[in-house]
C-alpha positions in Angstrom: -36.5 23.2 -18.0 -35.5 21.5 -14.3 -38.7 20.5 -12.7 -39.6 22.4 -9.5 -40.7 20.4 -5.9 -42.7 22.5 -3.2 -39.8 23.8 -1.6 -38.7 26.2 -4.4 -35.4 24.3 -5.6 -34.8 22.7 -8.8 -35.1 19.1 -8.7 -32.0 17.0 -8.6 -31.9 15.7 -12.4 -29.1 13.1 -11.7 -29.8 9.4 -10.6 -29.1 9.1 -6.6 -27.9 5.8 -5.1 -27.9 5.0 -1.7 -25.7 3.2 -0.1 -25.6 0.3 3.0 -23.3 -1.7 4.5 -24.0 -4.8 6.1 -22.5 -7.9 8.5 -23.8 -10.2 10.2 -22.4 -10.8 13.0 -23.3 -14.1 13.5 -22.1 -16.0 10.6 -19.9 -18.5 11.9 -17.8 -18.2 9.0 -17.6 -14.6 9.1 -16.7 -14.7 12.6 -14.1 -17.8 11.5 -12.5 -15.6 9.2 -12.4 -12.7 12.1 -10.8 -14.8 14.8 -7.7 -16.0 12.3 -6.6 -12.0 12.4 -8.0 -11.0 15.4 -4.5 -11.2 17.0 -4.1 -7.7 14.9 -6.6 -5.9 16.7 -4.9 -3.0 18.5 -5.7 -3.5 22.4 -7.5 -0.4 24.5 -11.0 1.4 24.3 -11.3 1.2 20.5 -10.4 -2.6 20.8 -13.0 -2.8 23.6 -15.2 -1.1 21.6 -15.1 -2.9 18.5 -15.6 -6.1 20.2 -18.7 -5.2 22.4 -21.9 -6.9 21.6 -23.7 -3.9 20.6 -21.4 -3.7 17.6 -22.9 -6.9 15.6 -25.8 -7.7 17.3 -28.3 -8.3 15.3 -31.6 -5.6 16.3 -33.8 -7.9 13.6 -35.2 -4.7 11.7 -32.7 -4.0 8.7 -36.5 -5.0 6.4 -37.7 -1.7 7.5 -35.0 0.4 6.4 -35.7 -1.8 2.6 -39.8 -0.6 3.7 -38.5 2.8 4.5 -36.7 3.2 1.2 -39.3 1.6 -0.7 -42.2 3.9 0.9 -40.6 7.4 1.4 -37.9 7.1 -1.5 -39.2 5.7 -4.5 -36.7 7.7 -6.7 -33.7 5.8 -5.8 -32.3 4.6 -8.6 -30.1 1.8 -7.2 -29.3 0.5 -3.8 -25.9 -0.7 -3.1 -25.9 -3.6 -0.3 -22.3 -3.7 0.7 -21.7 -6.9 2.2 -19.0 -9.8 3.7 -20.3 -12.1 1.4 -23.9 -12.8 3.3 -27.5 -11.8 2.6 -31.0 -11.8 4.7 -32.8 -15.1 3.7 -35.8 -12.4 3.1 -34.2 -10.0 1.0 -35.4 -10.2 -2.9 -32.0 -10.7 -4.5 -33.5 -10.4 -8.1 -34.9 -7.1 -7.5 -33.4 -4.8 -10.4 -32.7 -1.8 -8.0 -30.6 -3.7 -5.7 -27.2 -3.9 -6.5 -25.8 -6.5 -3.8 -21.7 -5.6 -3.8 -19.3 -8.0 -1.7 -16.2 -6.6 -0.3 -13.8 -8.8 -3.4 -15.9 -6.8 -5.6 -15.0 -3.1 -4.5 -12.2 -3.1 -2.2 -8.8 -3.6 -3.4 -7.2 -6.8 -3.3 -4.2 -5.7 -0.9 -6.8 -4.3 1.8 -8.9 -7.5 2.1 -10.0 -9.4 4.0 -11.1 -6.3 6.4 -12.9 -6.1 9.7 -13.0 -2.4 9.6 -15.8 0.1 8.7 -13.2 2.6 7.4 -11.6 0.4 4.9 -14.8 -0.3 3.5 -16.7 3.4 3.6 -13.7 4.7 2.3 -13.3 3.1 -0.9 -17.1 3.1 -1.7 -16.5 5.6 -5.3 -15.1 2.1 -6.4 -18.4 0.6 -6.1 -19.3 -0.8 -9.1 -21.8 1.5 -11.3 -22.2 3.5 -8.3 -23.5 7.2 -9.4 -21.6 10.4 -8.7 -24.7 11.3 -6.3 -25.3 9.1 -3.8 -26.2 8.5 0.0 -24.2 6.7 2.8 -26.9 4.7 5.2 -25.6 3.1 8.5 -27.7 -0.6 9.2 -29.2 1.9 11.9 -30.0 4.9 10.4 -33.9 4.5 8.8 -36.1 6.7 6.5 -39.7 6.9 8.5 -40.9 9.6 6.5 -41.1 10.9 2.3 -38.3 11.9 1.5 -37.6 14.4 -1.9 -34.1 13.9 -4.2 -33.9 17.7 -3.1 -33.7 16.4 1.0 -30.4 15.3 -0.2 -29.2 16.7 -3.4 -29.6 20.4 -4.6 -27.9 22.0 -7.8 -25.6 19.4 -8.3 -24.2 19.5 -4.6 -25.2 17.5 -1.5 -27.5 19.1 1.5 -26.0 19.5 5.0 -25.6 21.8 7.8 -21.9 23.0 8.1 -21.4 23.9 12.1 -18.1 24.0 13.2 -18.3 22.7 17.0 -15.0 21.5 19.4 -14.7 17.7 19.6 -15.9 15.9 22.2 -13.3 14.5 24.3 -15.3 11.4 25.2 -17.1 10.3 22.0 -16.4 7.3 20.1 -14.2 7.6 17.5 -12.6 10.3 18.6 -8.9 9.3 17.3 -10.4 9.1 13.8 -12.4 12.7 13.7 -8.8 14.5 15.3 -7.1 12.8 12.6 -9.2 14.1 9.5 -9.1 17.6 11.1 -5.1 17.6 10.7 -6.0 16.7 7.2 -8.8 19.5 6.3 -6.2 22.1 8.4 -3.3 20.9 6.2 -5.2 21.0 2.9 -7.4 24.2 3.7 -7.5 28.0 5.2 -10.4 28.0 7.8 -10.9 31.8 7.1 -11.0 31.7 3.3 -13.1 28.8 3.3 -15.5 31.0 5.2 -15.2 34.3 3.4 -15.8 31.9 0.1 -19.1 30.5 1.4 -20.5 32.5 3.6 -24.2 31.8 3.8 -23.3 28.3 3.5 -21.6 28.5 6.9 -24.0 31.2 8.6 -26.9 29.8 7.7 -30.2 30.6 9.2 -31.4 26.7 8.7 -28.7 25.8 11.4 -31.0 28.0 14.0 -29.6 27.6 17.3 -26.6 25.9 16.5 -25.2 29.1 14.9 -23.8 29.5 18.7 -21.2 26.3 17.8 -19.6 28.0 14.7 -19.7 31.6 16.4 -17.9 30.1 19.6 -15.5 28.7 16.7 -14.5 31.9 15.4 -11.2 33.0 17.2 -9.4 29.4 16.3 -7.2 30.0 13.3 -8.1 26.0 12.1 -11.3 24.0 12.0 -11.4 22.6 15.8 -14.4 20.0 14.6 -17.6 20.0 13.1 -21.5 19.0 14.9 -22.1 15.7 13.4 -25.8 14.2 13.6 -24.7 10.1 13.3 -27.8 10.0 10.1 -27.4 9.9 6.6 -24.4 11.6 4.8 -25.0 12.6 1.0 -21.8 12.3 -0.9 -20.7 13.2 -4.7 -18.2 10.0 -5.7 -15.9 12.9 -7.3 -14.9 13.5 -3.2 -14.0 10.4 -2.6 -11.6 10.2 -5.9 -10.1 13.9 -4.9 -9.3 13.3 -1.5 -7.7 9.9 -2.2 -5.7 11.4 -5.0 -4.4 14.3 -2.7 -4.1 11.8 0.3 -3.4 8.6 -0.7 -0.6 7.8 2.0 -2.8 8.0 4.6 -5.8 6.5 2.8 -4.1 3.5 2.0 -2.5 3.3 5.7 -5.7 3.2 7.2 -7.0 0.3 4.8 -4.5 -1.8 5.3 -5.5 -2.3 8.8 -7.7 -5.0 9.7 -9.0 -3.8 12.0 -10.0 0.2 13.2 -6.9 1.8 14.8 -5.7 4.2 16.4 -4.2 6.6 13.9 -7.1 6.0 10.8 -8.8 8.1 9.6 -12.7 7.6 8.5 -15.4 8.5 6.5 -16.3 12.3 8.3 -13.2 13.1 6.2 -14.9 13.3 2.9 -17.9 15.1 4.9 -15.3 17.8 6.4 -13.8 17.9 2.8 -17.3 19.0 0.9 -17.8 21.5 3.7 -14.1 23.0 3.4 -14.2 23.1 -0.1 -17.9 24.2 -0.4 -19.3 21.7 -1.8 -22.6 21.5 -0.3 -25.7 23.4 -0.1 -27.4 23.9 3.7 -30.1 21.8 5.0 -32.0 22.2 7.9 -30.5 20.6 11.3 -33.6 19.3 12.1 -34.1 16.7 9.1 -32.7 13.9 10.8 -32.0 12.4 14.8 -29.3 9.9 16.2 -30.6 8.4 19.6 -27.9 7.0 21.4 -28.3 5.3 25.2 -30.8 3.1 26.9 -32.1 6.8 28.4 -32.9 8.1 25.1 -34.6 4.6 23.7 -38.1 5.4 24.4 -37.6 8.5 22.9 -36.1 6.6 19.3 -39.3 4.6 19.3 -42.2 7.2 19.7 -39.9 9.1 16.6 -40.1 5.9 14.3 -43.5 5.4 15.1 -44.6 8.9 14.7 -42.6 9.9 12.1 -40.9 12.7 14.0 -38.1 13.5 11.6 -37.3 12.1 7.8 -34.4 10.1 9.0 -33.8 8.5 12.3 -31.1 6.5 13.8 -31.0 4.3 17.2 -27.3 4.1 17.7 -27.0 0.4 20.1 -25.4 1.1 22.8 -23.7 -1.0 25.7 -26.2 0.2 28.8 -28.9 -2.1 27.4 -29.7 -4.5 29.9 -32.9 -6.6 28.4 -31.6 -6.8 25.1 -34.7 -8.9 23.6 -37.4 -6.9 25.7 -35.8 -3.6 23.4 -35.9 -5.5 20.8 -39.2 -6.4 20.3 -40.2 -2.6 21.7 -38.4 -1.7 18.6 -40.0 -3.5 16.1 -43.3 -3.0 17.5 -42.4 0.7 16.9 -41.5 0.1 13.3 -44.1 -2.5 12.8 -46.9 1.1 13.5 -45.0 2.8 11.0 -43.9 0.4 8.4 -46.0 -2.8 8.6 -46.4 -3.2 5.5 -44.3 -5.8 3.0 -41.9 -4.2 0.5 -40.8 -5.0 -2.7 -37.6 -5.7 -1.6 -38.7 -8.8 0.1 -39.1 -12.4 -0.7 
């Protein structure tokens, strides 16, 4: 009989992965390799973007997501450490639970060598002896509390809130999220995927961001979905679905180097498991993405404190003492994970 946890459900029974992707972006021969293409980088905001310092810069406190894991996850079967080819001269390379995974080894030949996250986040079912349960980590997105298989996993199907909310106009990214709506529209019916699930879409674990999905309701097509920038749980069997209905456009956006305008990205397979249903709700409030010098303090006291089971500090460009925040934030993880994991050297 499944095992029950304290929150009623039935314990997820199949091994969960997690999954996180790493560069450093100060590897001279990463960046060696970068400049011989860079030349097919496409020019405007995205480029701008993409080549901002806040997108490599290294924060120094990727051995507290390993101490988070290690803590508050103990279940994890197997971390996946997707990587260029380089590795943290700390990290414990012989530990049996860490599967280290460079891009040769995952990503089709005719996509490589690639300099952008959506060639490698969308290929990630062909991770080698990946499970079909697994969770997608950013370098920035950190466990700082326990966490249960059931935070992520329930009945077979992955936990999330499914809140149907307009884009933002001015987000990053935007291109990407407009072009894996035209996908879900072309592939779905908004109104039967809601008459098909409906507790999973009015759910009372979404609380006050019920409003988003009601405001939703007269638009004949999904017009976007409220996205927290923390943890996705995925089932590999997505992945292999979506690229076998929409391989054209899959394979488009890999072969470019670089993110363009036009790709499509990860959120895809997320819209995909809400559209065809299959997910089971989760509470909005498990995780937090701060994002802007205005909302750093805010990101430390929560890792310090523990505020919510997964939290992310998104860099961003209106830092202006870059090593005085960096050593705030490490002091903040140092309260809450000070402690040496098994993960390290």
């Amino acid at each position: 009989m499944a095992e029950k946890d304290n929150i009623g459900a039935c314990r997820a029974t199949e091994p969960i992965d997690f999954v996180i992707p790493w560069v450093d972006g100060l590897d001279p021969s990463w960046q060696s390799e970068r400049a011989k293409y860079s030349s097919l980088e496409s020019s405007g905001a995205e480029a701008k973007w993409n080549a901002g310092a806040q997108r490599y810069r290294d924060w120094g406190v990727l051995k507290y997501w390993f101490r988070g894991v290690d803590k508050f996850a103990p279940w994890v079967r197997k971390i996946h450490f997707v990587t260029w080819g380089h590795v943290p001269d700390w990290l414990d390379t012989a530990n049996p639970r860490l599967n280290i995974v460079r891009h040769q080894d995952y990503i089709p030949e005719k996509y490589l060598p690639t300099f952008s996250s959506h060639t490698i986040e969308l290929n990630f079912h062909r991770l080698p002896g990946l499970a079909r349960q697994f969770v997608y980590f950013n370098d920035d997105m950190f466990p700082v509390s326990p966490l249960k298989p059931t935070d992520f996993f329930t009945h077979g199907l992955p936990r999330d809130a499914a809140i149907e909310s307009a884009i933002h106009l001015t987000q990053n990214g935007i291109r990407a999220e407009i072009d894996d709506l035209y996908i879900i529209n072309a592939n779905f019916d908004k109104r039967k995927c809601r008459r098909g699930n409906f507790f999973k879409w009015w759910n009372p674990l979404y609380k006050g961001k019920l409003i988003r999905s009601l405001l939703s309701l007269p638009y004949g097509n999904f017009i976007g979905f409220f996205i927290e920038h923390a943890s996705v749980a995925y089932l590999k069997d997505t992945f292999e679905e979506v690229w076998a209905k929409e391989e054209t456009k899959l394979d488009e956006t890999c072969r470019h180097k670089f993110r363009t305008p036009g790709d499509v990205n990860q959120w895809l397979m997320q819209y995909w498991q809400f559209a065809s249903g299959k997910f089971s709700p989760r509470s909005t409030s498990f995780a937090k993405s701060f994002e802007g010098f205005d909302k750093f303090d805010a990101a430390c006291e929560a890792i310090a404190k523990g505020k919510y089971k997964v939290v992310c500090w998104n860099d961003s460009p209106d830092i202006e003492n870059f090593e005085a925040a960096k050593t705030k934030l490490a002091n903040a993880f140092e309260r809450r994970l000070g402690d040496k994991c098994s993960f390290e050297r």
